[in-house]
C-alpha positions as CSV (number, residue, x, y, z in Angstrom):
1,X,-63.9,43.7,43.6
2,X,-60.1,43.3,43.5
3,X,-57.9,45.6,44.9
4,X,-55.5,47.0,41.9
5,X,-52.3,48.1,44.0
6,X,-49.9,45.5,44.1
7,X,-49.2,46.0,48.5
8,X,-45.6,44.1,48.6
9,X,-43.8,47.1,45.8
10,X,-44.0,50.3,45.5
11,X,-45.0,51.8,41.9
12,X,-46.4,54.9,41.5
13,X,-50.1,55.0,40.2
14,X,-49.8,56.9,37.1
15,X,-52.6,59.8,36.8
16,X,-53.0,62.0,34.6
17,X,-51.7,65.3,34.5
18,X,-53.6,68.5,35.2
19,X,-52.5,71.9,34.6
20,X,-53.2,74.5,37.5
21,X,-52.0,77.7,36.4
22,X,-48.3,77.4,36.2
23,X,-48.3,74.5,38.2
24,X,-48.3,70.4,36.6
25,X,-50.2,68.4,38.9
26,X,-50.4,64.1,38.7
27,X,-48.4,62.3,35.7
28,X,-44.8,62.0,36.6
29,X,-44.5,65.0,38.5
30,X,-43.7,65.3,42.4
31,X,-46.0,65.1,45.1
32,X,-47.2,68.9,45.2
33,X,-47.4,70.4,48.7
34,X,-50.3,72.9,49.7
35,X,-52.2,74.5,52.5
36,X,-55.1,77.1,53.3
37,X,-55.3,80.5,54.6
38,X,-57.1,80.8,58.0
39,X,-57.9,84.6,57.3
40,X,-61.4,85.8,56.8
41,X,-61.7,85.7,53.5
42,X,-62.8,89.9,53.4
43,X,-59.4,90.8,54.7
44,X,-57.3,91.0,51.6
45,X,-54.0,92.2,53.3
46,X,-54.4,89.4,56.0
47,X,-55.0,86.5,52.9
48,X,-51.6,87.9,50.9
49,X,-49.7,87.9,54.0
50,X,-50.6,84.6,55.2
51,X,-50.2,83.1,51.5
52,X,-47.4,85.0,51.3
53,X,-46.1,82.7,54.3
54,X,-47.3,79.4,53.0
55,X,-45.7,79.8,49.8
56,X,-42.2,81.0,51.4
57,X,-42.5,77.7,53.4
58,X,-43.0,75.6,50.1
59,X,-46.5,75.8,49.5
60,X,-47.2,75.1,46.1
61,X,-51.1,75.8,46.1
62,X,-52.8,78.1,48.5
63,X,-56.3,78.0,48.5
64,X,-59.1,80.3,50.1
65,X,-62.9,79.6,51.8
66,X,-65.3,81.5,49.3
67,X,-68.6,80.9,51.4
68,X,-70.3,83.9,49.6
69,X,-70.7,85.6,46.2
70,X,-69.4,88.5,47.8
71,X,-65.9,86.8,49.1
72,X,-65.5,84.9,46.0
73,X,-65.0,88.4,43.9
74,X,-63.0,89.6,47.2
75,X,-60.5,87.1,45.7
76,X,-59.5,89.3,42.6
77,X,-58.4,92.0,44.9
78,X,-56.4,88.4,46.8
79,X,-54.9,87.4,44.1
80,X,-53.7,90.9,42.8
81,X,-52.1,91.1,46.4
82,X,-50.2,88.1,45.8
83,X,-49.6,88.9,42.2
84,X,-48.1,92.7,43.3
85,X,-45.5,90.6,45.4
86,X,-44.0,88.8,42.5
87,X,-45.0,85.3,43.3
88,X,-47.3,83.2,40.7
89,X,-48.2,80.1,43.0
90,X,-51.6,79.1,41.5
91,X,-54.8,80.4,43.9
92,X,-57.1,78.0,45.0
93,X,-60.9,78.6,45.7
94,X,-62.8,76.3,48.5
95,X,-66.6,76.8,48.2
96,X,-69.6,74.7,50.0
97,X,-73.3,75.5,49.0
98,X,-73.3,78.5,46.4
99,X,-72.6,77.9,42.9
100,X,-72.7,81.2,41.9
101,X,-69.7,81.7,44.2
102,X,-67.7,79.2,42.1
103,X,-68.8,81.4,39.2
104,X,-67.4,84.4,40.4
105,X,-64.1,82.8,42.0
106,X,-63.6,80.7,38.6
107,X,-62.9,84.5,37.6
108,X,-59.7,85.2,39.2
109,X,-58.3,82.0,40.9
110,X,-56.9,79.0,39.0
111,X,-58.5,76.2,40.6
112,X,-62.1,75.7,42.2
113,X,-62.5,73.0,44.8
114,X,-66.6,71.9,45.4
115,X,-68.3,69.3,47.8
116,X,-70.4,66.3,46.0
117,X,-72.0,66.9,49.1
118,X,-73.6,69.9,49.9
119,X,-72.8,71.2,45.7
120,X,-76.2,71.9,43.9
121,X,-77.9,69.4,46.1
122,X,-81.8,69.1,45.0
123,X,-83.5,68.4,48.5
124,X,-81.5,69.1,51.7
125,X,-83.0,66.3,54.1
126,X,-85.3,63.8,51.6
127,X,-85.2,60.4,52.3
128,X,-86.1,57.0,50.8
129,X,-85.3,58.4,47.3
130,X,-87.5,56.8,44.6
131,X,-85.3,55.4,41.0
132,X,-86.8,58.8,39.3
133,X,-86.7,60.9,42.1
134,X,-83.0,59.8,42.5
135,X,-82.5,60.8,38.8
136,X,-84.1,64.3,38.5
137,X,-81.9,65.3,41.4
138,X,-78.6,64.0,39.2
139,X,-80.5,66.2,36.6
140,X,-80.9,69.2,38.9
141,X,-76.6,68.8,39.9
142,X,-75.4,68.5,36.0
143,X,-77.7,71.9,35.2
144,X,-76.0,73.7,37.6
145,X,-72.2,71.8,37.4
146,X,-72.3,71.9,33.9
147,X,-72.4,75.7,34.2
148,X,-69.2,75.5,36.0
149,X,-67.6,73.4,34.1
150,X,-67.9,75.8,30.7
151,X,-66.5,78.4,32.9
152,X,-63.8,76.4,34.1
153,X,-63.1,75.7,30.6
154,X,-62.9,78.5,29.1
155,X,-60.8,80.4,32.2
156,X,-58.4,77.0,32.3
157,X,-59.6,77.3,35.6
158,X,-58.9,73.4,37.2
159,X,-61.5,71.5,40.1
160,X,-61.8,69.9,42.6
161,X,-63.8,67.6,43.8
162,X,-64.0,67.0,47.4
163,X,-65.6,64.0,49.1
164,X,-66.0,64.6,52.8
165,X,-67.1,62.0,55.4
166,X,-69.8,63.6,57.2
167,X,-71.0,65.7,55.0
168,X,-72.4,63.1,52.3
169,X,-75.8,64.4,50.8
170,X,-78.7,62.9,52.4
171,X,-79.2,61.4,48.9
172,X,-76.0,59.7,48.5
173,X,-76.4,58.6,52.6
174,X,-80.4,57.2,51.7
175,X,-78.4,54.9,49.1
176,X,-74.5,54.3,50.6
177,X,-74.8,55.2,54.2
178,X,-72.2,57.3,55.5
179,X,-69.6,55.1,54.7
180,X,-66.3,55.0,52.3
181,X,-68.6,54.1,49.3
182,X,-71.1,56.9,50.1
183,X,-68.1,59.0,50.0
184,X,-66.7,57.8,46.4
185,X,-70.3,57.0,45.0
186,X,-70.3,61.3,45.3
187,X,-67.3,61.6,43.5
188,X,-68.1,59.6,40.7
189,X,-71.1,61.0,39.6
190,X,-69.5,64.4,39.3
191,X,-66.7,62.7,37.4
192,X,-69.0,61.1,34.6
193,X,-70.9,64.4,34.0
194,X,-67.7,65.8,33.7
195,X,-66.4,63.8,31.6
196,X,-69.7,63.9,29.6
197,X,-68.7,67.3,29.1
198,X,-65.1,67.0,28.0
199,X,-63.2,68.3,31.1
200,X,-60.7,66.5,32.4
201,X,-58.7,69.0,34.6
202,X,-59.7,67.5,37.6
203,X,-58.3,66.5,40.9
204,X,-60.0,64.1,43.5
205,X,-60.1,64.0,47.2
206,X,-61.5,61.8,50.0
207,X,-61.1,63.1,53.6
208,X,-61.7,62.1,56.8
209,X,-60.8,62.5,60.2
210,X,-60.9,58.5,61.1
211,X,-57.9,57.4,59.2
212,X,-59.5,53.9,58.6
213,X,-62.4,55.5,56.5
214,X,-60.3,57.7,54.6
215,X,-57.8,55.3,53.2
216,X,-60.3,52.8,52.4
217,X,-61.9,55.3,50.8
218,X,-59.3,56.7,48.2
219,X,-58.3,52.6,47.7
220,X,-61.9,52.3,46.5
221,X,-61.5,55.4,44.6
222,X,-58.9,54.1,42.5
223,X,-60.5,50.8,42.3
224,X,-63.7,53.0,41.0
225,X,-61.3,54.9,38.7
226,X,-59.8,52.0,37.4
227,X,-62.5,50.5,36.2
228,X,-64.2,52.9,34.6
229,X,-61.1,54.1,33.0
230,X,-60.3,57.1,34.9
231,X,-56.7,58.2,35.5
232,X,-57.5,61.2,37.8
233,X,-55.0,62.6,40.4
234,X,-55.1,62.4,43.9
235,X,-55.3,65.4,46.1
236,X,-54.4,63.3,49.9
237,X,-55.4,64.7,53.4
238,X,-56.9,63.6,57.0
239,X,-59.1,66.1,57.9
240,X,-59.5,67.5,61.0
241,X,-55.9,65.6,61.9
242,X,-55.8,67.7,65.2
243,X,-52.2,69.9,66.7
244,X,-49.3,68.8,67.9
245,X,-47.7,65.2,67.9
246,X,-51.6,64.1,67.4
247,X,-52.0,66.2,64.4
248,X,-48.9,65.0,63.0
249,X,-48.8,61.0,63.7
250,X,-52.6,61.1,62.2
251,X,-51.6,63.1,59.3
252,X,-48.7,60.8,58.5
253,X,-50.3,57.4,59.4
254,X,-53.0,58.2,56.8
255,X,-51.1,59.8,53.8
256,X,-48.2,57.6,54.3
257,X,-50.5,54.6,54.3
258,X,-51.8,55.8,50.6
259,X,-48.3,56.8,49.2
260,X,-46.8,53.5,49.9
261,X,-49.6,52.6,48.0
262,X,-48.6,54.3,45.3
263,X,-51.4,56.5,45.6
264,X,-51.5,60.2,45.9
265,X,-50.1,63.4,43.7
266,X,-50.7,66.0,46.1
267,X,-50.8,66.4,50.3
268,X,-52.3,68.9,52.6
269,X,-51.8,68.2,56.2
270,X,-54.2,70.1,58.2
271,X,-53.5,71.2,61.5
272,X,-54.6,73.1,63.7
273,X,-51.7,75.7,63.7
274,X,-50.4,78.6,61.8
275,X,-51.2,77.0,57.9
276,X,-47.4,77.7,57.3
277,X,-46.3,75.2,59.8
278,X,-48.2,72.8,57.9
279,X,-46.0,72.4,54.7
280,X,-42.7,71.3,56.8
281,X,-44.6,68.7,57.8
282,X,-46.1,67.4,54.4
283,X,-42.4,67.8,52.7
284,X,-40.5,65.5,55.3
285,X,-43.4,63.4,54.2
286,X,-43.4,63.7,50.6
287,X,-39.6,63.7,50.7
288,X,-39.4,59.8,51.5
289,X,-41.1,59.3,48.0
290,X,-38.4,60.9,45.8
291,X,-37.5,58.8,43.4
292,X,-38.6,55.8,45.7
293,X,-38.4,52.6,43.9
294,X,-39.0,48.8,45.4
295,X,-40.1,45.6,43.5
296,X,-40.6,42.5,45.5
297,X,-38.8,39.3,43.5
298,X,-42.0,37.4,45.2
299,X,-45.7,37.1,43.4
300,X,-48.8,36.1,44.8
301,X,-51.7,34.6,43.0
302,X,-54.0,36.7,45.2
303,X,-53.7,38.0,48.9
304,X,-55.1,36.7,51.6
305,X,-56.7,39.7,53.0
306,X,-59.0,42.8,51.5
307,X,-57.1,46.2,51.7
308,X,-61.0,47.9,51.4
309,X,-61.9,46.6,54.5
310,X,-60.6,46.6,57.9
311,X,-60.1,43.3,59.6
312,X,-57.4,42.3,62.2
313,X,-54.8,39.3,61.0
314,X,-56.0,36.1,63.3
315,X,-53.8,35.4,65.4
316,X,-53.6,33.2,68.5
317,X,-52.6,34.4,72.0
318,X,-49.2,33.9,73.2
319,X,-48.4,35.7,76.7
320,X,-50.7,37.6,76.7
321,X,-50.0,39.0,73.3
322,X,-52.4,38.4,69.9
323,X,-55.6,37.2,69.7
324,X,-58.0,39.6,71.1
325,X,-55.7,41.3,73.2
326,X,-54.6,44.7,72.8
327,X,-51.8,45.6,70.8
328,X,-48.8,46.1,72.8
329,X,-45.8,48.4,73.0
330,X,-42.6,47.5,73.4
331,X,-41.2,48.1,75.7
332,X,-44.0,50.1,77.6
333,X,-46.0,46.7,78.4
334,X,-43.1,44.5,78.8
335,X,-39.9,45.2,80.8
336,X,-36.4,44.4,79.2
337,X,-33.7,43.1,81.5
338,X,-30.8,43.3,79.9
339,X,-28.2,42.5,82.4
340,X,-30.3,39.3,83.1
341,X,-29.2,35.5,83.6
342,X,-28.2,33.4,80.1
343,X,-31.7,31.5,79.5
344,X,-30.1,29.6,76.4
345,X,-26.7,29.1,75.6
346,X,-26.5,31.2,72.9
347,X,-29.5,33.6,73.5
348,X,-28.9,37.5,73.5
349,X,-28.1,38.6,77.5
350,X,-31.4,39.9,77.6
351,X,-35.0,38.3,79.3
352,X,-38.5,39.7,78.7
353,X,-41.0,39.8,81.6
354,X,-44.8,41.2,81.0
355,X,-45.6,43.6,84.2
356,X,-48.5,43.4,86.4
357,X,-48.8,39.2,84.9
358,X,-47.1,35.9,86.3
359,X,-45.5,35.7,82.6
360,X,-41.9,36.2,83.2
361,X,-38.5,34.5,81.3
362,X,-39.5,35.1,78.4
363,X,-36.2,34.9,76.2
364,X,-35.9,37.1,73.0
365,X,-33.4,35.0,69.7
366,X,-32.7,34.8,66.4
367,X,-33.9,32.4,64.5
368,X,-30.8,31.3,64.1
369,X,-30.1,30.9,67.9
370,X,-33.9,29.4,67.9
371,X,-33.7,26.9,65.7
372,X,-30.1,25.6,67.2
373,X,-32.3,25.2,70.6
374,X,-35.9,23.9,69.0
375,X,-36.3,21.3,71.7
376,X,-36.1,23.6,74.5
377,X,-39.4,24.0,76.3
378,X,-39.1,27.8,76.5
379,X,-40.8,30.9,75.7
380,X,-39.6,32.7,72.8
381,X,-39.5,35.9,71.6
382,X,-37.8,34.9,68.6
383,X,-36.6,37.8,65.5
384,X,-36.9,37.0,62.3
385,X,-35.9,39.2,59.3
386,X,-37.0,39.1,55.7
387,X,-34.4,37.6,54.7
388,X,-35.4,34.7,56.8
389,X,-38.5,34.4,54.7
390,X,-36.4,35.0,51.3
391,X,-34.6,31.5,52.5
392,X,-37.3,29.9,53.8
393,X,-35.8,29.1,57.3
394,X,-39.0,30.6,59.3
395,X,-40.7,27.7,58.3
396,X,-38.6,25.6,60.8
397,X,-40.9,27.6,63.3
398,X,-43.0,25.3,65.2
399,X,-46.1,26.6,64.8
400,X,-47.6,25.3,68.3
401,X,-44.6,26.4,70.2
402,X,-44.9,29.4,72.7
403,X,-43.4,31.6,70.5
404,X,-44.4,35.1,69.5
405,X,-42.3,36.9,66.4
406,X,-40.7,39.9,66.2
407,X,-40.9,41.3,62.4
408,X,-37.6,43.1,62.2
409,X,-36.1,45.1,59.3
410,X,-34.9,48.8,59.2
411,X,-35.0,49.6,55.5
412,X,-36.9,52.2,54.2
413,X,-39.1,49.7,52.5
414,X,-40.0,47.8,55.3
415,X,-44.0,48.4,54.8
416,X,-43.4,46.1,51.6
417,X,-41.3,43.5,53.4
418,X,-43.8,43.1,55.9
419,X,-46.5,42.5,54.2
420,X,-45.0,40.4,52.1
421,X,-44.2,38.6,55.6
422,X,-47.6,38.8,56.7
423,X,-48.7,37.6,53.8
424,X,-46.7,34.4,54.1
425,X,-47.8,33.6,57.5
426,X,-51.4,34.0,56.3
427,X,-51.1,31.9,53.3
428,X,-49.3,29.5,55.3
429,X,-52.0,29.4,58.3
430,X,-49.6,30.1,60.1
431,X,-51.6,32.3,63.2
432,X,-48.4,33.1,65.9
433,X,-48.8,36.3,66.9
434,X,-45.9,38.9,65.5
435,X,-44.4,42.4,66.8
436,X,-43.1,44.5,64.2
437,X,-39.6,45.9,65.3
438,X,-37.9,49.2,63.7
439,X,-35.0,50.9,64.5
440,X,-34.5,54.5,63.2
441,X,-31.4,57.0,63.7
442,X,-33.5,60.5,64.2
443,X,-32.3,63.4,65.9
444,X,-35.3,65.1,65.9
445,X,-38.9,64.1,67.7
446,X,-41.0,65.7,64.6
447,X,-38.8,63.3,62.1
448,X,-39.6,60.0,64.6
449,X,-43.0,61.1,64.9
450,X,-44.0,61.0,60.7
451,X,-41.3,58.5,59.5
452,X,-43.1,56.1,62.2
453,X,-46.3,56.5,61.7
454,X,-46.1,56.0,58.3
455,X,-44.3,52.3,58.5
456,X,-46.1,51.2,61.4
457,X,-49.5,52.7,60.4
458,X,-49.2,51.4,57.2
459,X,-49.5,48.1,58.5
460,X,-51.8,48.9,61.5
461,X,-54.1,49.9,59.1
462,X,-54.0,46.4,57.0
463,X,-55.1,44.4,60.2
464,X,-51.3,43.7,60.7
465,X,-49.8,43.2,64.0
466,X,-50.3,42.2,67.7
467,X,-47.6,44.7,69.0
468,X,-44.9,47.2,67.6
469,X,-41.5,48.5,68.8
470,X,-39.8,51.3,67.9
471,X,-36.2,51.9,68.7
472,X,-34.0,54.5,67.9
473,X,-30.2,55.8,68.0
474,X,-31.1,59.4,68.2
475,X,-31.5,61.5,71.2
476,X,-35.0,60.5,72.0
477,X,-35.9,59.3,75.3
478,X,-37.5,56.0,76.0
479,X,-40.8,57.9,77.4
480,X,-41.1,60.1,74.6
481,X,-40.8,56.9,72.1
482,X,-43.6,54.9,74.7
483,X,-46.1,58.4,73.7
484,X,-45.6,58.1,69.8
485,X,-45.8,54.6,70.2
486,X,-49.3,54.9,71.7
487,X,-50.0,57.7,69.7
488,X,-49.9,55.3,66.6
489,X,-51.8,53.1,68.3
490,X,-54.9,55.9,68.9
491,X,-54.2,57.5,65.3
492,X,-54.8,54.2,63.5
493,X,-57.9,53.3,66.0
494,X,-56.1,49.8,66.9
495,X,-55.6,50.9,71.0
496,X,-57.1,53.7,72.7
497,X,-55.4,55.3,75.9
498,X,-56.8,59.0,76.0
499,X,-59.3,61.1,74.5
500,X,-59.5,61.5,70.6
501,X,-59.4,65.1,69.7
502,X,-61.0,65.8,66.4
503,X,-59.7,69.8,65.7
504,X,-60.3,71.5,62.3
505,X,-57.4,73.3,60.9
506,X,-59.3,76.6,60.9
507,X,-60.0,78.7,57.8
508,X,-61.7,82.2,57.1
509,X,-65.2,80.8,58.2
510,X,-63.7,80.2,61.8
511,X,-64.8,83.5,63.9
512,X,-63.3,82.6,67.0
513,X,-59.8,81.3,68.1
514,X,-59.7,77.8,67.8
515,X,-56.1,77.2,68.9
516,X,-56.5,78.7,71.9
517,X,-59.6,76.7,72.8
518,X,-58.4,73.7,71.5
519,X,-55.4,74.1,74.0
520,X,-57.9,74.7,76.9
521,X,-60.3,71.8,76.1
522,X,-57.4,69.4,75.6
523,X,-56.2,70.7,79.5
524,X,-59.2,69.8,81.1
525,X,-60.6,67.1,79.1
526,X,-57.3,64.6,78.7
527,X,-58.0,62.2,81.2
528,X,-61.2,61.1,79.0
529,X,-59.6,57.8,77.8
530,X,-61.9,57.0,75.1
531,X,-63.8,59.9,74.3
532,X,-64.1,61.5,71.4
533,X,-64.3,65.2,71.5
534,X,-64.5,67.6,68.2
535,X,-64.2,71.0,68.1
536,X,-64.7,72.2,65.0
537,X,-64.6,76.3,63.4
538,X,-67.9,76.5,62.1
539,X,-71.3,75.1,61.0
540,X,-70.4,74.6,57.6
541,X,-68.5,71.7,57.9
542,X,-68.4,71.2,62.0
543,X,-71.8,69.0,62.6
544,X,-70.6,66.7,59.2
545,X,-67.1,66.1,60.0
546,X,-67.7,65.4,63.5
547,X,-69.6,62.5,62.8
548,X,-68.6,59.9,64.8
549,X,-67.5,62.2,67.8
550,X,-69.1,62.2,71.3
551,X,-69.4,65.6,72.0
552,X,-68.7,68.7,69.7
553,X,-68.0,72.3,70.3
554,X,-68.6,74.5,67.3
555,X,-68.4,77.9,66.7
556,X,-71.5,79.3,65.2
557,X,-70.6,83.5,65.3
558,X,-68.2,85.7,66.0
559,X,-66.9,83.9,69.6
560,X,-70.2,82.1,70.0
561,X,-69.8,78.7,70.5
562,X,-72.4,75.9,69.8
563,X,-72.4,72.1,71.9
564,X,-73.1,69.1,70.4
565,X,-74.0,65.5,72.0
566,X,-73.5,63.4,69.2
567,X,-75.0,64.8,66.4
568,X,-77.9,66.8,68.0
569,X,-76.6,70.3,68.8
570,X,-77.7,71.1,72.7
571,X,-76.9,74.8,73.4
572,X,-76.7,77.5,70.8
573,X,-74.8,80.8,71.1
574,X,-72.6,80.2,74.2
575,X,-70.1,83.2,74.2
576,X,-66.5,81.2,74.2
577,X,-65.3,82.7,77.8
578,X,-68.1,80.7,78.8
579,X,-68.4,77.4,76.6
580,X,-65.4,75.3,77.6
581,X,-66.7,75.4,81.5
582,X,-70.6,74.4,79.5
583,X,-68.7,71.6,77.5
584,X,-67.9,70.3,80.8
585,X,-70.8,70.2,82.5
586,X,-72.5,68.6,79.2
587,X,-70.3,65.7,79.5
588,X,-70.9,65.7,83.3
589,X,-74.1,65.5,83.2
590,X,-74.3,62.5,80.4
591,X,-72.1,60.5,83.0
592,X,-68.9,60.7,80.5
593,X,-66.5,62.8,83.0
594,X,-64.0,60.7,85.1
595,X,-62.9,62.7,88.1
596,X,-59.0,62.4,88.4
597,X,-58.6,65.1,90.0
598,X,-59.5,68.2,87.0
């Protein structure tokens, strides 16, 4: 199975379009920006404000957790709220397990968005699935989708479907696992008994809160899609992304990684913060792909690696850099001496020395300046640009020498360039290890945050590179670029230096304040290099989307709090003045807590 997206230009995937309300989704219109009330969903005047907020911001969808019958019709007395104010941003509808409550909200919103896996499900916990047992339950979903679908229909009411890791059926898990395919296996059958029933306004979504999973998984998608002819468009998100610089560098290393794939039609970053605070964020991403346009002059036959599946480039170890070594930040790991001694005649005044190793004089050229001093038993850190592969010169490299590159280019396309670099090298066999340099101009920590996350998780995310360096003109201290550097690193799962906070964004099923206690766990629980720790705002989804975390605190009532080691919940109804202190002492006693002092 080929990948379809051509990774050295950018071009647009063109979907279809789909009408939601007022609003054109997909097709050749811009990447729509949306976000979700966190209001219980019977508190009308709290929904319209918040909406009221979102939209204000830029919102261009709002949507709404319908859990119940009962909250689903509390939407026409939501929407009539909005209505009253004079703004005519289309509504959006979440539901989980009830399809009567997608009946009802079908009724007054303009879109309906339903999980593949907990939608209409058959059997809640059947395994080892027989060919005809496997078939009645498709049966038992199209009897009740279909339903929807007339309604939808005849309301032009548009749906989603969402694909969520972690909360795959334990149908489509008996057959896929809980894996990317799992995830798009889901979405596909609704699409084909959709389609069997002439609806098309669809939009399609696979989220995740490991960023590796979730862009493998919408690649598949389209590679799905594709194939079977589909054209639908892309609704793009991380869930559970987190707050803060963490929420932001995971959003934007995950949707970034799919736009400059082409891929993508509409963004929600979810944080866990006021929902307004969101859509700032998903403009200054969706801003860098206004009228974006890049086509590489080069063509490859096919390319050397499998954008599906993760796998690190091969490289081979050069001080202490490549190989199976950790990916490094420059200039965290290494110390730059720029008043240092002349090591070549026509080097840069600068020497590179790696801290707490005997590697020291290391000298950082040009390839020019390189190649002029070829026979020079050195160490290089030698710079090569793109247009140093354009010409050809960068094969002049010895390929044995002690040299490590450094990728450099500062153009807004430089995600292409690279791998258009990388791809070279690979095709070439050529296995030095290579830094990937970029140098921004940002005045602000938010815009250095997103704008590098997407180019150098981009790349991070195809296997590429044995260290990155970010520089910048702005007024951004070198400490502050060392933490987004690292928090890249984390975000894209290729270096781990503190604990891995999995945080829902909240919504109206969240009956307890989750930014509050998502501050206080994140105070006393830091240190945990390694750990993964989710803390999630209800059952619904919490236990599913935590998957792959260590621990898990959930809330399961109005400020009750559930615990979770791994997947097997441990305490039930801790009240929440009481469950951060119990969360501790769970990991305490499992032997995960490292005492530094908290």
């Amino acid at each position: 199975m080929a990948y379809c997206n051509n990774p050295i230009s950018y071009n647009r995937w063109k979907t279809r379009e789909v009408i939601i309300g007022n609003l054109k989704l997909g097709g050749n219109n811009p990447i729509r920006l949306q976000s979700m009330s966190s209001c219980r969903p019977m508190d009308t005047h709290a929904n319209v404000e918040q909406a009221v907020r979102i939209i204000d911001a830029g919102g261009e969808l709002v949507r709404f957790t319908a859990p119940g019958v009962k909250d689903a019709a509390n939407l026409e007395l939501i929407s009539k709220g909005i209505r009253a104010k004079n703004y005519d941003t289309p509504l959006v509808a979440d539901i989980h397990y009830k399809p009567d409550a997608a009946l009802v909200a079908a009724d007054f919103v303009e879109k309906v968005r339903i999980n593949p896996g907990n939608y209409a499900e058959l059997h809640k916990s059947k395994i080892n699935y027989s060919t005809q047992e496997y078939q009645e339950s498709l049966k038992h979903i199209e009897s009740k989708f279909e339903i929807l679908i007339e309604k939808c229909k005849a309301n032009k009411v548009a749906l989603r479907i969402g694909s969520n890791h972690g909360s795959l059926s334990q149908r489509i898990m008996d057959r896929h696992g809980d894996t990317a395919k799992g995830m798009v296996e889901a979405a596909i059958e609704y699409l084909r008994i959709a389609i069997n029933h002439d609806f098309f306004e669809i939009v399609i979504s696979m989220k995740s809160s490991n960023i590796q999973v979730m862009v493998q998984a919408y690649r598949l998608l389209s590679v799905r899609m594709r194939e079977e002819k589909m054209h639908f468009p892309l609704h793009l998100g991380v869930t559970e992304a987190g707050d803060g610089e963490d929420g932001r560098i995971k959003s934007a290393a995950g949707i970034g990684a799919l736009l400059e794939d082409g891929l993508g039609d509409t963004i929600r970053v979810s944080l866990t913060e006021d929902p307004e605070l969101e859509i700032p964020v998903a403009k200054m991403i969706a801003d860098r792909y206004k009228d974006k346009q890049y086509v590489s002059e080069n063509t490859f036959d096919e390319i050397p690696y499998n954008p599906l599946e993760f796998s690190r480039r091969k490289s081979r170890e050069r001080f202490e850099l490549g190989g199976n070594t950790e990916v490094a930040v420059m200039p965290f790991d290494w110390e730059i001496d720029m008043g240092g001694e002349r090591l070549a005649e026509n080097a840069e005044e600068v020497f590179l020395f790696k801290e707490d190793s005997d590697i020291d004089d290391v000298i950082y050229v040009n390839l020019e300046e390189y190649l002029q001093h070829s026979i020079n038993p050195l160490n290089w850190f030698v710079e090569v640009r793109f247009e140093d592969f354009i010409t050809g010169d960068f094969l002049s490299i010895d390929k044995n020498a002690n040299v490590v590159l450094i990728f450099s280019d500062d153009s807004k396309h430089s995600v292409h360039k690279y791998r258009e670099m990388f791809i070279e090298l690979m095709n070439r066999q050529i296995d030095l290890p290579v830094i990937m340099k970029h140098k921004y101009n940002f005045t602000t920590e938010e815009e250095l945050q997103i704008n590098a996350a997407i180019d150098f998780g981009a790349l991070l995310i195809d296997g590429f590179g044995d260290g990155i360096w970010i520089e910048n003109e702005g007024n951004i201290s070198h400490e502050r670029i060392n933490e987004i550097s690292l928090g890249i690193l984390q975000a894209t799962r290729r270096r781990i230096t503190k604990t891995d906070f999995i945080s829902c964004p909240s919504c109206g099923r969240t009956l307890y304040n989750i930014q509050e206690a998502t501050a206080l766990i994140k105070s006393r629980t830091s240190h945990l290099k390694g750990l993964k720790i989710a803390i999630m705002g209800c059952i619904v989804n919490g236990p599913g989307e935590m998957a792959d975390a260590d621990y898990g605190y959930v809330g399961s009532g109005p400020n009750n709090i559930n615990l979770y080691k791994g997947k097997t919940v441990i305490a039930k109804g801790i009240p929440q003045s009481k469950a951060v202190d119990a969360l501790i002492d769970l990991i305490k006693e499992n032997g995960d807590w490292v005492n530094v002092g908290n």
